[in-house]
Each structure stands twice: as structure tokens, then as C-alpha cells.
VEXVEX-630535 format. One record per residue: residue in one letter; chain; x, z, y of N, C-alpha, C in turn. Coordinates in steps of 0.02 Angstrom, whole numbers. Atoms other than C-alpha are relative to their C-alpha. Layout:
// residues N
pt code=A; unit=A; n.east=X; n.up=Z; n.north=Y; ca.east=X; ca.up=Z; ca.north=Y; c.east=X; c.up=Z; c.north=Y
...
***
This chain:
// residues 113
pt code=X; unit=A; n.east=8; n.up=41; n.north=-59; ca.east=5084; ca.up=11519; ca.north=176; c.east=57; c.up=-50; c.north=5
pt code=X; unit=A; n.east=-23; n.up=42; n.north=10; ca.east=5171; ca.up=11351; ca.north=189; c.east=13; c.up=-5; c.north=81
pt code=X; unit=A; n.east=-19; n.up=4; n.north=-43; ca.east=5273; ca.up=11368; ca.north=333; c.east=58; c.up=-62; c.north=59
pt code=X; unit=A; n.east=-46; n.up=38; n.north=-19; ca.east=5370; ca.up=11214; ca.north=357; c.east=-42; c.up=-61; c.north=92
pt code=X; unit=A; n.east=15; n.up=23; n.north=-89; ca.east=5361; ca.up=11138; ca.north=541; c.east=-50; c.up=-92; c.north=-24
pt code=X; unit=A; n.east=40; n.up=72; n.north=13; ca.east=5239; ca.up=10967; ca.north=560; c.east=45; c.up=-31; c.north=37
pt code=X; unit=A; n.east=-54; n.up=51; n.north=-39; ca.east=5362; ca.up=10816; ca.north=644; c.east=-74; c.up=-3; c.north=65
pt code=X; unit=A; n.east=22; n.up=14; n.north=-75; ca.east=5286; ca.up=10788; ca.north=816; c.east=-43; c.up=-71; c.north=-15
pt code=X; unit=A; n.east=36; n.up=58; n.north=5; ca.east=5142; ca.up=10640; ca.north=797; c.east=-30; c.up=-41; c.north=59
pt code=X; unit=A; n.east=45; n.up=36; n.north=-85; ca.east=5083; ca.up=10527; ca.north=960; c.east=-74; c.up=-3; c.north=-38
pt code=X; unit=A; n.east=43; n.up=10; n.north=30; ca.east=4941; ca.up=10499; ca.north=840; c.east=-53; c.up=84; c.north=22
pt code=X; unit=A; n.east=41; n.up=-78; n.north=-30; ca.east=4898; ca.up=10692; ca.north=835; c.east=-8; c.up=6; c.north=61
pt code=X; unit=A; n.east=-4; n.up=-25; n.north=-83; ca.east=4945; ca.up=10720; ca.north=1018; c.east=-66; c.up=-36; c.north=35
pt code=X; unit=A; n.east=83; n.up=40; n.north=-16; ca.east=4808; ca.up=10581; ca.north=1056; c.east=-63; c.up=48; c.north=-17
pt code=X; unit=A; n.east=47; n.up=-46; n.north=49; ca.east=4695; ca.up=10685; ca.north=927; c.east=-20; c.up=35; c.north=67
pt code=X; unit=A; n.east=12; n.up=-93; n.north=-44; ca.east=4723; ca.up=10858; ca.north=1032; c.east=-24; c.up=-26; c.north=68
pt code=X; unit=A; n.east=13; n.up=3; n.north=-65; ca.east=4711; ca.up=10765; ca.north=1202; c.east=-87; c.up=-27; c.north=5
pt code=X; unit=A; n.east=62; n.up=31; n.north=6; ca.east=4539; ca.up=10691; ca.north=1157; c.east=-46; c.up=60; c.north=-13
pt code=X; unit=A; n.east=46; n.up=-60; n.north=4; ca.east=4468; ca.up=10862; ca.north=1095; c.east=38; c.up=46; c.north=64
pt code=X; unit=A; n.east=-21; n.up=-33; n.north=-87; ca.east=4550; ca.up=10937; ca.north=1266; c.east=-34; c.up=-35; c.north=44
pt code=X; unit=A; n.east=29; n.up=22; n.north=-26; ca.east=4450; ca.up=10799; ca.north=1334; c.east=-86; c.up=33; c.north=1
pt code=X; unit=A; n.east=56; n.up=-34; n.north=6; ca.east=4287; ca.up=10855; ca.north=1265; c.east=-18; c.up=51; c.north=-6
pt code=X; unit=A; n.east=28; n.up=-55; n.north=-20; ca.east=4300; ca.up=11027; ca.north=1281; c.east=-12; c.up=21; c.north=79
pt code=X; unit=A; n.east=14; n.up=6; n.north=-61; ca.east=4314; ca.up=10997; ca.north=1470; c.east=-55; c.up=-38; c.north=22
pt code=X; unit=A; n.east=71; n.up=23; n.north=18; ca.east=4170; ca.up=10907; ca.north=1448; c.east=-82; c.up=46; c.north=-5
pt code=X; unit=A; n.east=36; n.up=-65; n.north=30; ca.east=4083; ca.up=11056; ca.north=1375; c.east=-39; c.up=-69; c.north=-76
pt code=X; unit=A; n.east=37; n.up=43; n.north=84; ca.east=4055; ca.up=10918; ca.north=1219; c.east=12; c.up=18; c.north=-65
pt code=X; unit=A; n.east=-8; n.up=-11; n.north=31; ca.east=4102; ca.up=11010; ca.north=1085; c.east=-60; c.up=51; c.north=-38
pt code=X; unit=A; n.east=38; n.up=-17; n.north=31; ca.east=3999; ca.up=11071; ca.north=946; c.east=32; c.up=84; c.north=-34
pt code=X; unit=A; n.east=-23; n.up=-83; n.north=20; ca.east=4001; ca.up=11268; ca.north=869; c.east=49; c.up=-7; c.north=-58
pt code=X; unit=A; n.east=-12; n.up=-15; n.north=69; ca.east=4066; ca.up=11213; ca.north=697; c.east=77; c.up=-28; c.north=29
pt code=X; unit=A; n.east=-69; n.up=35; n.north=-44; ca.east=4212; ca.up=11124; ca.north=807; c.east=33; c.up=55; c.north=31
pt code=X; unit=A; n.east=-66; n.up=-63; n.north=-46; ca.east=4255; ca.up=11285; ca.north=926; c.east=16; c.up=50; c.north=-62
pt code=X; unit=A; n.east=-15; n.up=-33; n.north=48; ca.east=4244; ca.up=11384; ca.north=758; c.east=74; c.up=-9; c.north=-32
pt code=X; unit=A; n.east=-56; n.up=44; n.north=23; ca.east=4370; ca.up=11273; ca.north=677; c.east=46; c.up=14; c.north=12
pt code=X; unit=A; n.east=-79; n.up=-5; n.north=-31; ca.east=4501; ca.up=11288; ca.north=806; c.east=4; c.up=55; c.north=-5
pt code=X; unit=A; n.east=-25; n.up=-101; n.north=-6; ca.east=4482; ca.up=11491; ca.north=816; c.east=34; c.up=14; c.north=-56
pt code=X; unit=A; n.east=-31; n.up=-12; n.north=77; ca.east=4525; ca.up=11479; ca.north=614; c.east=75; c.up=-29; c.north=2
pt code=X; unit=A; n.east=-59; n.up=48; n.north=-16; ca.east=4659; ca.up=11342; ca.north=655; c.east=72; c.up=60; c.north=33
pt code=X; unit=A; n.east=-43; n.up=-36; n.north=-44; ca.east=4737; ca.up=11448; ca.north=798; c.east=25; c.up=77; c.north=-38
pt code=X; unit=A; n.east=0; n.up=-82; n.north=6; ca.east=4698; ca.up=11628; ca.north=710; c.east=69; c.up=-22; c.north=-78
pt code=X; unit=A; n.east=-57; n.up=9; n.north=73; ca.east=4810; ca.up=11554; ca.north=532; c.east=70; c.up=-21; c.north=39
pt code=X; unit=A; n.east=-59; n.up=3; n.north=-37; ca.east=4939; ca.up=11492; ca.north=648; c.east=37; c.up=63; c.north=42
pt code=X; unit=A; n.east=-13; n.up=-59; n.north=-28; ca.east=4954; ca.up=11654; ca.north=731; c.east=27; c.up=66; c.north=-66
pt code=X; unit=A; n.east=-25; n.up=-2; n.north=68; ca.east=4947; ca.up=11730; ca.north=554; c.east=82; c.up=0; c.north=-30
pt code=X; unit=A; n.east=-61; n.up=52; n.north=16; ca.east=5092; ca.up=11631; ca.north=521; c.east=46; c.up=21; c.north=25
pt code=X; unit=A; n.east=-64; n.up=2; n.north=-22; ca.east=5192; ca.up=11650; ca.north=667; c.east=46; c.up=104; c.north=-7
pt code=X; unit=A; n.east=-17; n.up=-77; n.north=10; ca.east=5174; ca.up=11858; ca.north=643; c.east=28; c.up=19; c.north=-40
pt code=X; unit=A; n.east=-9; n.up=-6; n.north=86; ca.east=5221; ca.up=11854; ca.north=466; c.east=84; c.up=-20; c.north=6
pt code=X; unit=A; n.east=-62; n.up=28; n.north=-17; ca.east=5382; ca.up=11752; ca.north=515; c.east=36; c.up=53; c.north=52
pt code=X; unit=A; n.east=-32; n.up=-51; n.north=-49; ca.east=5421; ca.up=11872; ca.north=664; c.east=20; c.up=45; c.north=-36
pt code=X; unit=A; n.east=-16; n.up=-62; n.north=36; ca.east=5409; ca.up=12037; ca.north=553; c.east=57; c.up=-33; c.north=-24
pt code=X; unit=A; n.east=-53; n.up=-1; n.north=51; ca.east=5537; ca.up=11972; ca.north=437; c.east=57; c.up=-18; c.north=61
pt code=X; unit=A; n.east=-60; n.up=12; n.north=-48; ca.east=5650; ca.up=11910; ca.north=576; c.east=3; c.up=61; c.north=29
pt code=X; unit=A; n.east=-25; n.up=-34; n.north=-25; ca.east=5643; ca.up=12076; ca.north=650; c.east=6; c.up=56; c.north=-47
pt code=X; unit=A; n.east=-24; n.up=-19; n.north=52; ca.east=5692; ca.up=12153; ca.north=471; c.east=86; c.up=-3; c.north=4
pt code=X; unit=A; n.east=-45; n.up=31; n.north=-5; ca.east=5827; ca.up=12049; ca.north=482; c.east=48; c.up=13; c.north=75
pt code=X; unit=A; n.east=-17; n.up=-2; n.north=-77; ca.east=5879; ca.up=12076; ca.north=671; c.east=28; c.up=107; c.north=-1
pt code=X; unit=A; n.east=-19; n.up=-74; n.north=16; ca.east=5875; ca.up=12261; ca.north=606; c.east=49; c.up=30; c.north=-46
pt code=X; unit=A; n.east=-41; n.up=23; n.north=48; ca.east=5995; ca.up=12252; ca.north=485; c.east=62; c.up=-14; c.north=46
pt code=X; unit=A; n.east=-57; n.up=-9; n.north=-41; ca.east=6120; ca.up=12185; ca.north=621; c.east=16; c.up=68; c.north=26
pt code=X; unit=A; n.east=-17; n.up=-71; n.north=-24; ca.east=6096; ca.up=12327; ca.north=723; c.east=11; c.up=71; c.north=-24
pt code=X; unit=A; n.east=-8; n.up=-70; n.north=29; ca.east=6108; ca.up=12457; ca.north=614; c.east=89; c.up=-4; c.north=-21
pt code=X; unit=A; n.east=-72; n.up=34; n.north=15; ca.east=6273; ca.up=12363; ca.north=538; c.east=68; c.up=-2; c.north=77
pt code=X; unit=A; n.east=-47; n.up=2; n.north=-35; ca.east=6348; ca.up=12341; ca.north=714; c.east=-19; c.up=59; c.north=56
pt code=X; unit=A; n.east=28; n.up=-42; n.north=-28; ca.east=6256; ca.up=12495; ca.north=793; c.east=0; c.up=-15; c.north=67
pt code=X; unit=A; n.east=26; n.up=21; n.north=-73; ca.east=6203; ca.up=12403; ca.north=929; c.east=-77; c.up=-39; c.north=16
pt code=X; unit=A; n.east=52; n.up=30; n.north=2; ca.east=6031; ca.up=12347; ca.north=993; c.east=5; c.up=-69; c.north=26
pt code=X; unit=A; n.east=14; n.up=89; n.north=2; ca.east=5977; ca.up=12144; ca.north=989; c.east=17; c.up=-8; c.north=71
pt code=X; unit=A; n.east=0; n.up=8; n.north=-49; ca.east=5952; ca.up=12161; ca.north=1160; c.east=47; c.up=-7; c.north=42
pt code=X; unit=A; n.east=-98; n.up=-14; n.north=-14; ca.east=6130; ca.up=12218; ca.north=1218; c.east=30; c.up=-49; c.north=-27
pt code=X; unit=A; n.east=-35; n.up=57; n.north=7; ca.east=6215; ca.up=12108; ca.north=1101; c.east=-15; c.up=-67; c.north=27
pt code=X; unit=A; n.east=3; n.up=67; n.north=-32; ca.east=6128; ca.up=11956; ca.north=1143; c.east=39; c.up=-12; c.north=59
pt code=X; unit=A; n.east=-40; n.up=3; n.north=-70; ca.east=6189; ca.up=12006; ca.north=1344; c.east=47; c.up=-10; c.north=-8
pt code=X; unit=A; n.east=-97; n.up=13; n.north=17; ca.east=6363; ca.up=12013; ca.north=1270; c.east=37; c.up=-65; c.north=-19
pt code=X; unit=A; n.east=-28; n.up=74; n.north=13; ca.east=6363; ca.up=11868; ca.north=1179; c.east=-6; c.up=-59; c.north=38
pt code=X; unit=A; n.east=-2; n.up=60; n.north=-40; ca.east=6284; ca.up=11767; ca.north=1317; c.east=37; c.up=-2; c.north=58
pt code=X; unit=A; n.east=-34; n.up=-15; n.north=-61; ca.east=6408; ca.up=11835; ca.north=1436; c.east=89; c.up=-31; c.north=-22
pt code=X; unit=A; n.east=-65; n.up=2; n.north=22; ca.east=6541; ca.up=11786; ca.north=1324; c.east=51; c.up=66; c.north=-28
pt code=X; unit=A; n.east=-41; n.up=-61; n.north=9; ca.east=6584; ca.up=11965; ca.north=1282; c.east=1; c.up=27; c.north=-98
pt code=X; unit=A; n.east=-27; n.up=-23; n.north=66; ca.east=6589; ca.up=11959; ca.north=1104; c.east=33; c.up=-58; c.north=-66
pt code=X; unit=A; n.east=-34; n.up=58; n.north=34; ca.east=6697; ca.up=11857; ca.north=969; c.east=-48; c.up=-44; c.north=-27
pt code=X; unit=A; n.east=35; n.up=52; n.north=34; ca.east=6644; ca.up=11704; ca.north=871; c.east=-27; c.up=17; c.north=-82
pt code=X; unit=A; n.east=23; n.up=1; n.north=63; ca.east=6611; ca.up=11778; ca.north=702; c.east=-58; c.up=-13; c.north=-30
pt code=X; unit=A; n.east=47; n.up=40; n.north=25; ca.east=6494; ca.up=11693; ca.north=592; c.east=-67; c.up=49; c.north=14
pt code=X; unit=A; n.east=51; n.up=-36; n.north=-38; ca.east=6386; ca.up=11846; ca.north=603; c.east=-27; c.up=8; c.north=51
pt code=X; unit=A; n.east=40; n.up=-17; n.north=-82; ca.east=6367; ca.up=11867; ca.north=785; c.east=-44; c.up=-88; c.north=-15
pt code=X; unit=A; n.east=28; n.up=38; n.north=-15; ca.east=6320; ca.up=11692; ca.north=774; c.east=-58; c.up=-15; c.north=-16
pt code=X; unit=A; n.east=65; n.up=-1; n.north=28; ca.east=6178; ca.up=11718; ca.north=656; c.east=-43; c.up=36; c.north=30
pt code=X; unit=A; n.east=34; n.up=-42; n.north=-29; ca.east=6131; ca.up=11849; ca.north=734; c.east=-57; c.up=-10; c.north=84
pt code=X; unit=A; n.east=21; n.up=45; n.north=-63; ca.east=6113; ca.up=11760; ca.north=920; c.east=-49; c.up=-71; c.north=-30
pt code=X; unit=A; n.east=58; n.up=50; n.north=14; ca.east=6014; ca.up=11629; ca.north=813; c.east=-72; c.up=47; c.north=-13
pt code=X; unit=A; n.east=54; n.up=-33; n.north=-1; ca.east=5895; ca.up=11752; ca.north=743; c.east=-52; c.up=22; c.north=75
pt code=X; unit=A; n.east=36; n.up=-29; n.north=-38; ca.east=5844; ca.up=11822; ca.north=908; c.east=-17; c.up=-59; c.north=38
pt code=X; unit=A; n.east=63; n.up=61; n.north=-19; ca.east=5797; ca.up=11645; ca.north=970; c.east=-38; c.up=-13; c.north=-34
pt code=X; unit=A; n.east=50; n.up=30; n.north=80; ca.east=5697; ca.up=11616; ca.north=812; c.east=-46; c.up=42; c.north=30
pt code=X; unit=A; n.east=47; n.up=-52; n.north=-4; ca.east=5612; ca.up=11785; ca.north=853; c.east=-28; c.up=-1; c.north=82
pt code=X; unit=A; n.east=6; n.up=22; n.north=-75; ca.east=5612; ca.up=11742; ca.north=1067; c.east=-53; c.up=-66; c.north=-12
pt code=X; unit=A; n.east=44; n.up=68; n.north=8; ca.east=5521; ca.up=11563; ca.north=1014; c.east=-67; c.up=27; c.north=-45
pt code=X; unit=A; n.east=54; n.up=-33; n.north=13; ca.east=5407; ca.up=11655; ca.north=904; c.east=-42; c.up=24; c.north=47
pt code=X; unit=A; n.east=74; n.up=-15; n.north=-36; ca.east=5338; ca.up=11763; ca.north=1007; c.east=-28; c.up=-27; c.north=88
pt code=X; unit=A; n.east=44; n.up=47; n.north=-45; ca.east=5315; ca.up=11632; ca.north=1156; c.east=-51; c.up=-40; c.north=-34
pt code=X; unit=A; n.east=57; n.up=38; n.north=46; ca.east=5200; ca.up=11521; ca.north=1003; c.east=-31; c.up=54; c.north=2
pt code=X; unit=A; n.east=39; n.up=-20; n.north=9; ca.east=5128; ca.up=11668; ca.north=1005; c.east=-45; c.up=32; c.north=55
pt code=X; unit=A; n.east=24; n.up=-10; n.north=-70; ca.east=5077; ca.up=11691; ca.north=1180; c.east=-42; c.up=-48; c.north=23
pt code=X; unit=A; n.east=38; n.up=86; n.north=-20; ca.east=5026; ca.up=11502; ca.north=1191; c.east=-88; c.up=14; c.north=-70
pt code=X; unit=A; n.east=48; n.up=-11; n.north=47; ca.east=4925; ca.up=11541; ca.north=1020; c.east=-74; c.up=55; c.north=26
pt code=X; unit=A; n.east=46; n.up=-57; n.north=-5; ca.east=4819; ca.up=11688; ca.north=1100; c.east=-23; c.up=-37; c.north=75
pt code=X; unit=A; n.east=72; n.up=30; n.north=-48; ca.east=4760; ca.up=11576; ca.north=1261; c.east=85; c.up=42; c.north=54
pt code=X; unit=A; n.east=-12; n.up=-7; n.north=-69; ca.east=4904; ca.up=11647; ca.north=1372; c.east=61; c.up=-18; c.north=35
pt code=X; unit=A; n.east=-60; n.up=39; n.north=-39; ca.east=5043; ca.up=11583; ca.north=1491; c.east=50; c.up=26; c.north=-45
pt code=X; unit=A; n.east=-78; n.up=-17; n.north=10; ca.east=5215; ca.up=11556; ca.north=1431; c.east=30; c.up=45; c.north=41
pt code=X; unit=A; n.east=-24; n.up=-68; n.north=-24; ca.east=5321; ca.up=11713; ca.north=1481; c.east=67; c.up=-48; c.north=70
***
């Protein structure tokens, strides 16, 4: 799976707002709502596949600093733990894995958290 991000298009965004137009419409055809379920279900795919390994990785800290993601993050966003390159990867990972699984909330039809 070819995971690299698409740049942001006004072109597309037009696209999506025009088939957001006609599904409020009720103008869309079966081979069209099909489409997007495949669209949405490989993107979802995608974003799960990316999560697991980030929380491989996220596991690996904690075992290393025997502390859970959750805790450290509080620490680090409280200021309670040093600058080492690690913590800092580590506080990146768990936004990687936090932004994940909001795409993947938006991906399944339901409100951002």
C-alpha cells in the first residue's frame, strides 16, 4: 500500500463538494456509492495498517521507559519530563497514532472525538 499523503487540491475539493452536492440530491448512481465504500474501506485499510505499527512502536517506548503512552504524554505536556531526543519521538508518535485514529473516525461516517 502506497502510503504517501496527496498535497491538498482546490481542484479535488471542488470534485468532493460536487459529489456532496449530489448525494444530497439523492443523484447518485449505485456504481458511484459503491466506489466511495471501496475508496473509504482502502483508506481505512490504510490508516489501520499505519496505526498497528505505530502502536508497535509506542510499545517499545514503554516497555524501555516502563511507563504507559498515556502518562508520559501527561508528563511531557506538563513539562515534566526532559528534552531527550527520545521523549521527543516518542510525543511525536502518539500524535501520529491520536491523528490516525481521528481519520479513522471521520473514515467510518462518525464525529470527530
Amino acid at each position: 500500500m502506497n502510503s504517501t499523503p496527496v498535497p491538498y487540491s482546490h481542484t479535488t475539493a471542488r470534485r468532493l463538494s460536487a459529489l456532496a452536492q449530489l448525494y444530497r440530491r439523492g443523484e447518485v448512481s449505485p456504481l458511484l456509492d459503491r466506489t466511495l465504500d471501496k475508496v473509504l474501506a482502502y483508506e481505512a485499510d490504510l490508516a489501520r495498517a499505519q496505526l498497528a505499527q505505530l502502536q508497535a512502536d509506542l510499545a517499545e517506548f514503554e516497555q524501555r521507559y516502563h511507563l504507559s503512552s498515556d502518562e508520559f504524554y501527561r508528563q511531557y505536556q506538563a513539562g515534566q519530563s526532559d528534552d531527550r531526543l527520545d521523549f521527543t519521538e516518542w510525543a511525536s508518535l502518539i500524535q501520529m497514532a491520536h491523528n490516525l485514529r481521528e481519520r479513522l473516525r471521520l473514515l467510518a461516517g462518525e464525529d470527530p472525538a
